[in-house]
C-alpha positions in Angstrom: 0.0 0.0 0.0 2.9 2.4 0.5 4.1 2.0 -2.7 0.8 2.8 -4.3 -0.1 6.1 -1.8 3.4 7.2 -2.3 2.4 7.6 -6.6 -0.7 9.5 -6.0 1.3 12.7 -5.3 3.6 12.2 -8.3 1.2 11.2 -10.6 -1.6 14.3 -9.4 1.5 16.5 -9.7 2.2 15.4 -13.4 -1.3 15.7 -14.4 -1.2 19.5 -13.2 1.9 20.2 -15.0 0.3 18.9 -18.0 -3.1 20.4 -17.4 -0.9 23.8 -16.8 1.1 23.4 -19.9 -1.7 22.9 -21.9 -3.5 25.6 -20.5 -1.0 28.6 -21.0 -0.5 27.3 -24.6 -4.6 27.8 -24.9 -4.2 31.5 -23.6 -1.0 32.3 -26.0 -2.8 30.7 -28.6 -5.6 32.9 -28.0 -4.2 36.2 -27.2 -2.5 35.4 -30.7 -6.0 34.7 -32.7 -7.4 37.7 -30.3 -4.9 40.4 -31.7 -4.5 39.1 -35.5 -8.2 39.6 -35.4 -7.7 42.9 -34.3 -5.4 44.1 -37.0 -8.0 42.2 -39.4 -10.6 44.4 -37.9 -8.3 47.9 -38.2 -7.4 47.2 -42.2 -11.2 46.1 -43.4 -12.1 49.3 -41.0 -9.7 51.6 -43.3 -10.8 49.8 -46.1 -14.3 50.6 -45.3 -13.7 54.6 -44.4 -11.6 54.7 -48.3 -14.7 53.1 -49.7 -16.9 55.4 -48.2 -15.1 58.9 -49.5 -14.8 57.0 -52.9 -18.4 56.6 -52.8 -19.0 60.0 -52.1 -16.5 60.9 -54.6 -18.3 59.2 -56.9 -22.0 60.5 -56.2 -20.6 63.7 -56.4 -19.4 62.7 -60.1 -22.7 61.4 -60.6 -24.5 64.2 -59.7 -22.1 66.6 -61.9 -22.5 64.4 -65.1 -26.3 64.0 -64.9 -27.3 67.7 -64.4 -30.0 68.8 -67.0 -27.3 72.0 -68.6 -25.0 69.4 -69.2 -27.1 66.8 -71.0 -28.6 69.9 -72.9 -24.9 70.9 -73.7 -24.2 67.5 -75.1 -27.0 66.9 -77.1 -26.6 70.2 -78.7 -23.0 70.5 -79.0 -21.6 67.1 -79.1 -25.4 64.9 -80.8 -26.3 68.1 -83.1 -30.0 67.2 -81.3 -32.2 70.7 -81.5 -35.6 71.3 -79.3 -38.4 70.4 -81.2 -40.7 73.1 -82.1 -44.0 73.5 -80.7 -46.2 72.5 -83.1 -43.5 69.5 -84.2 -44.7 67.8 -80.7 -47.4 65.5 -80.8 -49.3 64.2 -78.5 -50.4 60.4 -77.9 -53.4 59.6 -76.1 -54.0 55.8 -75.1 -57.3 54.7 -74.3 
C-alpha cells in the first residue's frame, strides 16, 4: 500500500503540470488569434472609411454628369439634337 499512496502525489502533480502546460498554450494561442483579429478588424475598417469617400466621390461625379445643362450641352453641342418646335410635338393619347 505504501508503494501505491506514495504515486498519488507524483502522478496528481504530473497531471497538473500537464493540465498547466496545456492551459498557458490555450491562452498564447488565444491572445494570438485575439490580436491578428484585431489588426484584421483595423485594415477592413480603413478599407471601409476609403470606400466610403470613394463613394462620395463618386455620387458627387454622378451628380455633376447628370445635371440637365450638361445633357442639354451635349445633345446640342456634341449629338447636333435641336428642341423640337411646338407644333412639331405631338401628343399620344392611349385609351
Amino acid at each position: 500500500m505504501e508503494i501505491i499512496s506514495g504515486r498519488k502525489p507524483f502522478l496528481l502533480m504530473a497531471v497538473f503540470v500537464v493540465v498547466s502546460v496545456l492551459s498557458a498554450f490555450a491562452i498564447v494561442y488565444t491572445k494570438h488569434e485575439s490580436r491578428k483579429l484585431f489588426v484584421e478588424l483595423e485594415d477592413l475598417t480603413t478599407e471601409r472609411d476609403a470606400l466610403n469617400i470613394e463613394w462620395g466621390q463618386l455620387q458627387i461625379e454622378q451628380s455633376t454628369w447628370a445635371t440637365h445643362a450638361r445633357i442639354e450641352r451635349v445633345a446640342l453641342e456634341e449629338m447636333s439634337l435641336v428642341r423640337p418646335q411646338s407644333e412639331e410635338i405631338f401628343v399620344i393619347e392611349r385609351k
